[in-house]
C-alpha positions as CSV (number, residue, x, y, z in Angstrom):
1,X,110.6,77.2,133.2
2,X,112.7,79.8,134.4
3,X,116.7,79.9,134.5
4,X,117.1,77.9,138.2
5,X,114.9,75.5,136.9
6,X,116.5,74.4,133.8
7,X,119.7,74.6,135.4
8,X,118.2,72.0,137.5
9,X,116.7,69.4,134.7
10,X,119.7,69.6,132.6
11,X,121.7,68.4,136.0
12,X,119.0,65.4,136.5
13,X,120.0,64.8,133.0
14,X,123.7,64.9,133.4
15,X,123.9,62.7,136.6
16,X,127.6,64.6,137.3
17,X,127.7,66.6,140.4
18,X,131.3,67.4,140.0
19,X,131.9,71.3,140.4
20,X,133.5,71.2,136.9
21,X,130.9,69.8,135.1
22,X,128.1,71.5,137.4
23,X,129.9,74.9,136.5
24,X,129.2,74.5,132.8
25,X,125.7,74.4,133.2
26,X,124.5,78.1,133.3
27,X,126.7,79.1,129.9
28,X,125.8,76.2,128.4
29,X,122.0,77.4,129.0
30,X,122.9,80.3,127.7
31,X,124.7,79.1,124.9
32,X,121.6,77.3,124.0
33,X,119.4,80.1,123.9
34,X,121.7,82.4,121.5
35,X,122.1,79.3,119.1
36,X,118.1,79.2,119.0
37,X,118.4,83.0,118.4
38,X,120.7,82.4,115.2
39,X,118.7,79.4,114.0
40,X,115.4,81.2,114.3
41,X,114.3,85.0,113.5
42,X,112.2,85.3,116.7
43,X,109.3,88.2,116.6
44,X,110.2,89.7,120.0
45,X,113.4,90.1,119.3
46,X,113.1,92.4,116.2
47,X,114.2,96.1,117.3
48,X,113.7,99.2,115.6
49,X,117.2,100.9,116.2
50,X,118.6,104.6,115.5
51,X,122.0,104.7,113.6
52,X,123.9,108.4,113.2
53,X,126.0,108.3,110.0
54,X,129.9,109.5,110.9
55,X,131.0,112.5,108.3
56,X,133.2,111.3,106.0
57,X,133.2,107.8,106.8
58,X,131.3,104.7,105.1
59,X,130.1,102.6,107.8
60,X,128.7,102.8,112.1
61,X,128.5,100.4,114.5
62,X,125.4,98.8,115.8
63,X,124.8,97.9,119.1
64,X,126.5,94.9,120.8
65,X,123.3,93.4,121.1
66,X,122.7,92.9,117.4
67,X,122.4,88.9,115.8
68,X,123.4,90.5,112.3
69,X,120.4,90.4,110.9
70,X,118.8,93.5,109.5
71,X,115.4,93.7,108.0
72,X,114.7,97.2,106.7
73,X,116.9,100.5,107.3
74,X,115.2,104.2,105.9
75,X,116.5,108.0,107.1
76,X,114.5,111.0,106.3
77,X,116.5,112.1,103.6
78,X,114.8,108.6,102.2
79,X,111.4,110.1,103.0
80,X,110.6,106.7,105.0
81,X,111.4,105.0,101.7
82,X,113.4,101.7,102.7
83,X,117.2,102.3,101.4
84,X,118.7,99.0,99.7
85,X,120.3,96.2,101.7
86,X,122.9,94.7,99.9
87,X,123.6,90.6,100.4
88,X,127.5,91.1,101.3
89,X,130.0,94.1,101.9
90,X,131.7,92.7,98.9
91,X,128.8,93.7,96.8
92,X,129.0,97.2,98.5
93,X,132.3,97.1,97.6
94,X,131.6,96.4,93.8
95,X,128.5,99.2,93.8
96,X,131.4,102.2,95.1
97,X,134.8,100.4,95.2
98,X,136.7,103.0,96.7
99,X,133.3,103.7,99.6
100,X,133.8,107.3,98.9
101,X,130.6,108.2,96.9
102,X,129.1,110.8,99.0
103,X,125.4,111.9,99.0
104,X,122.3,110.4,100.5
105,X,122.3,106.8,101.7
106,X,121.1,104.7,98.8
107,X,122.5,101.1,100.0
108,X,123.9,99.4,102.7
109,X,125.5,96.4,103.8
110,X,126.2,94.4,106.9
111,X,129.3,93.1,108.2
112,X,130.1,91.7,111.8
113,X,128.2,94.3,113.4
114,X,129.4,97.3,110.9
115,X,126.5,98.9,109.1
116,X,128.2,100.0,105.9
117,X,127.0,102.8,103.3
118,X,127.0,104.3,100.0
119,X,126.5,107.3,99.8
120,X,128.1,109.1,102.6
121,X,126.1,112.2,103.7
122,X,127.7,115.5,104.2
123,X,125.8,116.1,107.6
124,X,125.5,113.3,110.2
125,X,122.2,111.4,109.0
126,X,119.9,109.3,111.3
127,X,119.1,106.2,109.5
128,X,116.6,103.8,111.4
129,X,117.6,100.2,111.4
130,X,115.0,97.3,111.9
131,X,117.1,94.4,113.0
132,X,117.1,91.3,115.5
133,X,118.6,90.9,118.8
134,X,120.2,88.5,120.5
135,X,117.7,88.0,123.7
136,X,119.6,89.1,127.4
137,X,121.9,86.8,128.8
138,X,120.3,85.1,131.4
139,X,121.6,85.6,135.2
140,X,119.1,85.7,137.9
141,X,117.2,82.6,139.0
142,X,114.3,83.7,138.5
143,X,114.8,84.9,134.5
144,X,112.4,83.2,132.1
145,X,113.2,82.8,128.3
146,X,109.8,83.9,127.3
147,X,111.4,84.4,123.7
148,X,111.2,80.8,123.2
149,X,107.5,79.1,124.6
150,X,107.1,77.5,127.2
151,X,106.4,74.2,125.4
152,X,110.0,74.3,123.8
153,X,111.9,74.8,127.1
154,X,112.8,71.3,127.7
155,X,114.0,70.3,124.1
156,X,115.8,73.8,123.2
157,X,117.1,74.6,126.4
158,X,117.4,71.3,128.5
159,X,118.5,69.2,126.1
160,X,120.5,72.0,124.0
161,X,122.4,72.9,127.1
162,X,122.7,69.2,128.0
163,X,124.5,68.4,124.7
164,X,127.1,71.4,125.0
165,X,128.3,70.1,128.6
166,X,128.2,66.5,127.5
167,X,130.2,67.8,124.4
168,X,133.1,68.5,126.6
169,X,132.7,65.3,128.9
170,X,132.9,63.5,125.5
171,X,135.4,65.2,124.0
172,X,138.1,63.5,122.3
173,X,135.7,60.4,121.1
174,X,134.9,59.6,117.8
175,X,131.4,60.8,116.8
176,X,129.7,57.3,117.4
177,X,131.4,57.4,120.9
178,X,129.2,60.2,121.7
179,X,125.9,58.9,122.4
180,X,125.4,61.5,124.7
181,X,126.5,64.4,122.8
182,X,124.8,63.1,119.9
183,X,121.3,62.3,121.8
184,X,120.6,65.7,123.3
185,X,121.8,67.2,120.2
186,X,118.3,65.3,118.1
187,X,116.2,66.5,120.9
188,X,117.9,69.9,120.2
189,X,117.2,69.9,117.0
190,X,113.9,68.6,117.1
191,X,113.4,71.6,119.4
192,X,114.3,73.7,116.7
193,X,112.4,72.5,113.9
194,X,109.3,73.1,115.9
195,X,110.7,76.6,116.8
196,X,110.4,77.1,113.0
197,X,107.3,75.7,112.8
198,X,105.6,77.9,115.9
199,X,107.2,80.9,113.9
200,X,105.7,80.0,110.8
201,X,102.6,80.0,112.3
202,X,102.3,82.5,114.3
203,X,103.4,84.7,111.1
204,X,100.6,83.2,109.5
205,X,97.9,83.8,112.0
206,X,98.8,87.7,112.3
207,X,98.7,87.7,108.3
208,X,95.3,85.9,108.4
209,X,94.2,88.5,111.0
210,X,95.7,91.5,109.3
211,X,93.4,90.7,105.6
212,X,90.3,90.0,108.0
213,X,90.2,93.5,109.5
């Protein structure tokens, strides 16, 4: 389906035609796909990224577009070798307390966006940064989310952006006073745990494919 199109379904579903409700819709389609995003590492959104170090400073922003996730990071000084990742700035932080240790990268860390690192070169060093994206806001009609298939549309998307509008219709209830909310939230979810299971599988495939060759 493409963005009109869901936009469309999740108003069947929501039987509210009032401009308030109906001008939830696209962000809550939206919403739905980014939350996807964070629940799921989806292959084409991994993006191969080129950081500059800043001279005399520990960390550099990635772009806007990053979900926080990196995967691998290497700079030439590295010889392609992947440098570290540590789990937490806080275990940065306890590998060079002060973030002062200058030298070539050895580890990094990742923090809201900030790309932090010990050491810090003397000349501004390109480190290359596998990562994940969040996919492109939606905005046009005629927009597919071809990062999720096709066969996960309705459940993901329909029902994910149904449950965040019904959310606020049902605000204030207790949770078994939701039945809404609560519904389209299962099919969300049941969305997402075939998401997981698509992923698996296609990681499997290529892995099958790759010891064939």
């Amino acid at each position: 389906m493409n963005y009109g199109e869901i936009i469309t379904e999740v108003e069947v579903l929501l039987q509210d035609s009032s401009p308030e409700i109906v001008s939830r819709i696209p962000g809550a389609v939206n919403e739905a796909l980014r939350f996807a995003a964070d629940e799921v590492d989806l292959p084409s959104l991994k993006s191969l990224v080129s950081i500059d170090t800043v001279v005399d400073q520990a960390w550099a922003s990635l772009p806007d577009s990053s979900a926080d996730k990196i995967l691998k990071v290497s700079s030439s000084t590295s010889n392609g070798s992947p440098i570290e990742i540590l789990s937490s700035l806080e275990e940065l932080l306890e590998y060079s307390p002060s973030l002062d240790y200058t030298g070539d990268v050895e580890v990094v860390a990742l923090d809201r966006g900030i790309l932090y690192y010990q050491g810090i070169p003397a000349s501004a060093t390109t480190l290359l940064v596998l990562l994940f994206t969040y996919p492109a806001e939606l905005s046009a009609e005629t927009d597919v989310p071809d990062h999720i298939p096709l066969s996960l549309h309705r459940k993901i998307l329909v029902h994910g952006a149904a449950s965040i509008v019904y959310e606020f219709i049902e605000d204030g209830s207790e949770s078994a006073d939701r039945p809404n909310t609560n519904w389209h939230a299962v099919q969300r979810e049941d969305g997402i745990v075939r998401l997981r299971q698509w992923r698996a599988k296609n990681r499997q495939g290529k892995a099958r494919h790759y010891f064939d060759v």
